[in-house]
C-alpha positions in Angstrom: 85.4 131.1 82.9 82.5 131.0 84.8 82.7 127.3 86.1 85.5 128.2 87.9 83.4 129.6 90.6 81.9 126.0 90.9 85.1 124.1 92.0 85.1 122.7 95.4 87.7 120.7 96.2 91.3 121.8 96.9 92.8 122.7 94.4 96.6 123.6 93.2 97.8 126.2 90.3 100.8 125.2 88.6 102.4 127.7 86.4 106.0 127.8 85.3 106.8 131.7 85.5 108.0 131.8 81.9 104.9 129.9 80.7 103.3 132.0 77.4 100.1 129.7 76.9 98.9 130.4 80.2 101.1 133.0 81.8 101.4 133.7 85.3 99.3 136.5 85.4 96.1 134.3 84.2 97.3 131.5 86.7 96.6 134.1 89.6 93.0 134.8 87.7 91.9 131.3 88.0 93.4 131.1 91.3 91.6 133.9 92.6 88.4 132.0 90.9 88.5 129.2 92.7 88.1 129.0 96.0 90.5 128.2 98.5 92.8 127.3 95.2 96.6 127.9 95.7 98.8 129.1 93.4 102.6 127.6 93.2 105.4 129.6 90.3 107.7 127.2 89.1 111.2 129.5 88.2 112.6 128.6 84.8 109.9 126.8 83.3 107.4 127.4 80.2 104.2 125.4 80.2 105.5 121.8 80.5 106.9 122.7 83.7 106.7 119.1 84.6 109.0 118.6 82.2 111.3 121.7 82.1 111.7 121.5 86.2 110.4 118.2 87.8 111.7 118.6 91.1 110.2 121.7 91.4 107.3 120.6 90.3 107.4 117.3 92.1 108.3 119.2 95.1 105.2 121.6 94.5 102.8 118.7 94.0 104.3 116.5 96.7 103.9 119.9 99.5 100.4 120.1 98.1 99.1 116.1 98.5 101.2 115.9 101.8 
């Protein structure tokens, strides 16, 4: 998408590496779309990653904000 080029701020990609809705592969698109954006894989985890793996993604999110 085009607006992705827009975003400013920091920014952090979440994508559980067995995710099918958005799969890792489009995860490194956006990442690559936005600037500065960083891109974290969650292991065994489809989209809800939050849910499927929430330490990791706790961890992620925590590493990211900190």
């Amino acid at each position: 998408s085009p607006i992705l080029k827009t975003i400013g701020v920091p920014t952090l990609v979440l994508v559980g590496d067995q995710d099918t809705l958005t799969p890792v592969e489009e995860s490194e698109t956006i990442c690559k779309e936005v600037s500065g954006a960083r891109l974290e894989v969650i292991p065994d985890a489809g989209h809800l990653s939050n849910l499927e793996a929430p330490s990791a993604f706790n961890r992620a999110l925590e590493n990211f904000l900190g």
